[in-house]
C-alpha positions as CSV (number, residue, x, y, z in Angstrom):
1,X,-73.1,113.4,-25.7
2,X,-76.5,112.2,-25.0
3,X,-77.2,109.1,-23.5
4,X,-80.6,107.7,-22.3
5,X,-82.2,111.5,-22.4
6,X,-78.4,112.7,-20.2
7,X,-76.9,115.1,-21.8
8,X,-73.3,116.1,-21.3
9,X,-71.6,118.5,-23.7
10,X,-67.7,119.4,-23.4
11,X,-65.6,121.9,-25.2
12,X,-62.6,123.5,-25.3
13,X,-61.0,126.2,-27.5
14,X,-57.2,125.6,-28.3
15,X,-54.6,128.3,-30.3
16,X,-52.3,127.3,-32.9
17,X,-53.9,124.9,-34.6
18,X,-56.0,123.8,-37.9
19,X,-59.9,122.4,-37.8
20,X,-58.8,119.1,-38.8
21,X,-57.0,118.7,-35.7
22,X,-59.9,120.0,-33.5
23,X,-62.1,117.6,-35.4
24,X,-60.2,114.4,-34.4
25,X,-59.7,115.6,-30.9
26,X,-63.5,116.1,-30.6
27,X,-64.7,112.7,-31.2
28,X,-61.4,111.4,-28.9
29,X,-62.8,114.0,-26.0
30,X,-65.9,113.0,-26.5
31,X,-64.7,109.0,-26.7
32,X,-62.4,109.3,-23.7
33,X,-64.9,110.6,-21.8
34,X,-66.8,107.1,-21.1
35,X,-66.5,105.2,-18.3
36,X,-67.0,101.8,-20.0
37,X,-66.9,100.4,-23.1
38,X,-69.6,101.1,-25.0
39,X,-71.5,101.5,-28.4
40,X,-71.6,104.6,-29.8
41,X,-73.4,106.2,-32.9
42,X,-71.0,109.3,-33.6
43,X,-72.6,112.0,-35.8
44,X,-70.4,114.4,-37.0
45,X,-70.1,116.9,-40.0
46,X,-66.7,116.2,-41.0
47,X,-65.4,114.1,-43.8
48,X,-62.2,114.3,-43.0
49,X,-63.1,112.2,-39.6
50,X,-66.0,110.0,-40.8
51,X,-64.0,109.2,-44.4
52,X,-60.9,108.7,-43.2
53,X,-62.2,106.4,-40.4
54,X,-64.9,104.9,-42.5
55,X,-63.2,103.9,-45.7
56,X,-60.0,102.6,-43.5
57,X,-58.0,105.5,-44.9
58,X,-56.3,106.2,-41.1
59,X,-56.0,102.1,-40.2
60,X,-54.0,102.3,-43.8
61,X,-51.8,104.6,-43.3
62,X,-51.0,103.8,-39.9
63,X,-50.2,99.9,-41.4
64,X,-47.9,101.9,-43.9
65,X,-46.0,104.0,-41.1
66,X,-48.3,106.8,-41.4
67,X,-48.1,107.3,-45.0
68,X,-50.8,108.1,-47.5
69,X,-51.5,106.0,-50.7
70,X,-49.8,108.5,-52.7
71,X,-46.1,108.2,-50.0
72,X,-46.9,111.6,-48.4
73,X,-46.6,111.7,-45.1
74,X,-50.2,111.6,-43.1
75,X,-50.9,114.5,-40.8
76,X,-51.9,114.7,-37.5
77,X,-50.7,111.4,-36.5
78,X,-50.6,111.9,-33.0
79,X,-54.3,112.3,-32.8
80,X,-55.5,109.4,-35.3
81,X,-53.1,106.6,-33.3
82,X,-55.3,107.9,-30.2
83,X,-58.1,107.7,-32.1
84,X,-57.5,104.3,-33.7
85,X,-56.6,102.9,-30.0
86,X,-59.8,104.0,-29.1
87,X,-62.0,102.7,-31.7
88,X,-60.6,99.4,-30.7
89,X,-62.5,99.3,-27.3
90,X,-65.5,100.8,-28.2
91,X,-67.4,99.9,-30.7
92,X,-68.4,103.4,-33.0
93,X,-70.2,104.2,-35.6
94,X,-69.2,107.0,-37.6
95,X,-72.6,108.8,-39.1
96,X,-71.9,112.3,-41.5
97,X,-74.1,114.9,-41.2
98,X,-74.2,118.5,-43.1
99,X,-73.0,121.3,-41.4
100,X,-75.2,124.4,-40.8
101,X,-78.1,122.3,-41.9
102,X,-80.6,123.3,-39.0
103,X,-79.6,119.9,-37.4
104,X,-80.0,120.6,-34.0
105,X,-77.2,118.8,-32.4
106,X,-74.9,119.8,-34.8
107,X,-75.7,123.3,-34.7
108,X,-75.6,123.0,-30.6
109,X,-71.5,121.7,-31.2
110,X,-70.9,124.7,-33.2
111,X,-72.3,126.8,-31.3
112,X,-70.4,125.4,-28.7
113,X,-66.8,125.3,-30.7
114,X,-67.3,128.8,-31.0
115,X,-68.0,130.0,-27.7
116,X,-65.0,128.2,-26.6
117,X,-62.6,129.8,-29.1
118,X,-64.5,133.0,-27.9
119,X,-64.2,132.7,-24.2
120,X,-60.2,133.1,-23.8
121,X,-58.2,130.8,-22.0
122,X,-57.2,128.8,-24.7
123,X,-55.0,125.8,-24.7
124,X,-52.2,124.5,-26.2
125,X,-52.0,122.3,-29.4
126,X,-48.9,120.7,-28.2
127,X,-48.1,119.0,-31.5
128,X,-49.7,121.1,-33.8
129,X,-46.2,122.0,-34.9
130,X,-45.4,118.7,-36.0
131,X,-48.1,118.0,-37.2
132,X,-47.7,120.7,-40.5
């Protein structure tokens, strides 16, 4: 996160569970993580995130009880009604960006990413299971 020339990076490596996941949780860390409501430009290299939160796919299919236009159940639930609660106090918005595009930032939260996974210690995706 960098803010007025701050910077202040967090990570965490996590077992048992899928990139999606760990690409929500990222920009809820990284959203929880203010002290006050504020306005946020969110860069981030995943489509799933920025589609699903730009084109109002994950406000849909929480209005339809977390079901997709086609009836399937959406995944990760648990982590897009967190997400969803906090994108209604701050205001965000969600930029895409390619991945392992010498974009500096980017490359610094993979780097990051993987030196978690790396490190040990790992946590626990408590709902990954339920979320498959």
């Amino acid at each position: 996160m960098l803010y007025n020339g701050a910077r202040k990076e967090l990570s965490a490596g996590y077992s048992k569970t899928t990139n999606n996941r760990m690409e929500v949780l990222a920009v809820i860390k990284g959203l929880e993580a203010l002290k006050e409501k504020c306005a946020v430009n969110l860069y981030s290299d995943s489509k799933y995130v920025v589609d699903a939160i730009n084109k109002g796919w994950a406000r849909k299919w929480k209005a339809n009880g977390w079901r997709k236009a086609d009836k399937s159940r959406a995944l990760n639930v648990d982590l897009w009604d967190r997400l969803i609660k906090l994108l209604d106090f701050h205001e965000v918005k969600f930029i895409w960006v390619k991945g392992h595009a010498d974009n500096k930032e980017n490359e610094r939260c993979d780097f990051l990413a993987r030196q978690a996974i790396s490190g040990g210690n790992l946590l626990s995706d408590d709902n990954y299971e339920l979320n498959r």
